[in-house]
C-alpha positions as CSV (number, residue, x, y, z in Angstrom):
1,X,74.7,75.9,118.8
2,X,73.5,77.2,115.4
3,X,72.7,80.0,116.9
4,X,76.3,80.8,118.0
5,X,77.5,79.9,115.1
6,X,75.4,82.6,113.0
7,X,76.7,85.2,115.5
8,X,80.3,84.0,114.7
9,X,79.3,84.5,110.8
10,X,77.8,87.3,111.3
11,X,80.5,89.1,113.5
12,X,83.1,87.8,111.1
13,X,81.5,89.0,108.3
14,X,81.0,92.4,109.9
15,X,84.0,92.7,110.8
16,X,85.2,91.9,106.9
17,X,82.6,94.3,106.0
18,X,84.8,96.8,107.9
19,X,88.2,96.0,106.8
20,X,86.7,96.8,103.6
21,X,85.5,99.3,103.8
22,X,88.3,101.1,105.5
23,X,90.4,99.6,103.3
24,X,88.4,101.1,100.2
25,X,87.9,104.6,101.6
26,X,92.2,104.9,101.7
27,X,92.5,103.9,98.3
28,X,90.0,106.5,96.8
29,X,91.8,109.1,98.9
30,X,95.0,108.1,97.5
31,X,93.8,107.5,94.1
32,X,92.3,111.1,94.4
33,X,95.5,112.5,95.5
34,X,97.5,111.1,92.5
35,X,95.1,112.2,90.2
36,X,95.3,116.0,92.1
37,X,99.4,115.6,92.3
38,X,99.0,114.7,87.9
39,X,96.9,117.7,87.2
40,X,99.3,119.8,89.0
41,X,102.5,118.8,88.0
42,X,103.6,119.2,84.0
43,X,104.9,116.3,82.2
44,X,108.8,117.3,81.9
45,X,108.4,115.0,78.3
46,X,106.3,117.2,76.3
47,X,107.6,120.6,74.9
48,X,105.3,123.9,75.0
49,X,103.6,122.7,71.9
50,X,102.4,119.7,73.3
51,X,104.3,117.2,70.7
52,X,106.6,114.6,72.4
53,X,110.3,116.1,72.9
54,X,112.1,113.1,70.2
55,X,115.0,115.5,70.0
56,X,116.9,115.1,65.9
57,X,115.4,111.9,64.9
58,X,113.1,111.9,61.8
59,X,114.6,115.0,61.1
60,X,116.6,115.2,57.8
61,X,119.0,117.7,58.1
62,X,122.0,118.9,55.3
């Protein structure tokens, strides 16, 4: 009986393992795509100067 009971353990265990790892593996991919798909794109926010666009405020103007 104990013995059926480590193979139980051990198969749900493996099988955990698994799911794991699988699950693991897919968010690395995704989390490398999103850092690919940032690197790419341009941040709309920022002007060509690379200062925040904060359009006429602190400005003092006549």
């Amino acid at each position: 009986m104990a013995d059926e009971n480590d193979k139980s353990t051990r198969q749900a265990r493996s099988s955990r393992d698994d799911r794991l790892k699988s699950a693991l593996r897919e968010n690395l991919k995704r989390r490398k795509l999103q850092a690919r798909e940032r690197a790419a794109s341009t941040d709309p926010s920022q002007n060509d100067d690379g200062s925040l666009d904060e359009g006429t405020a602190g400005k003092t103007g006549v």
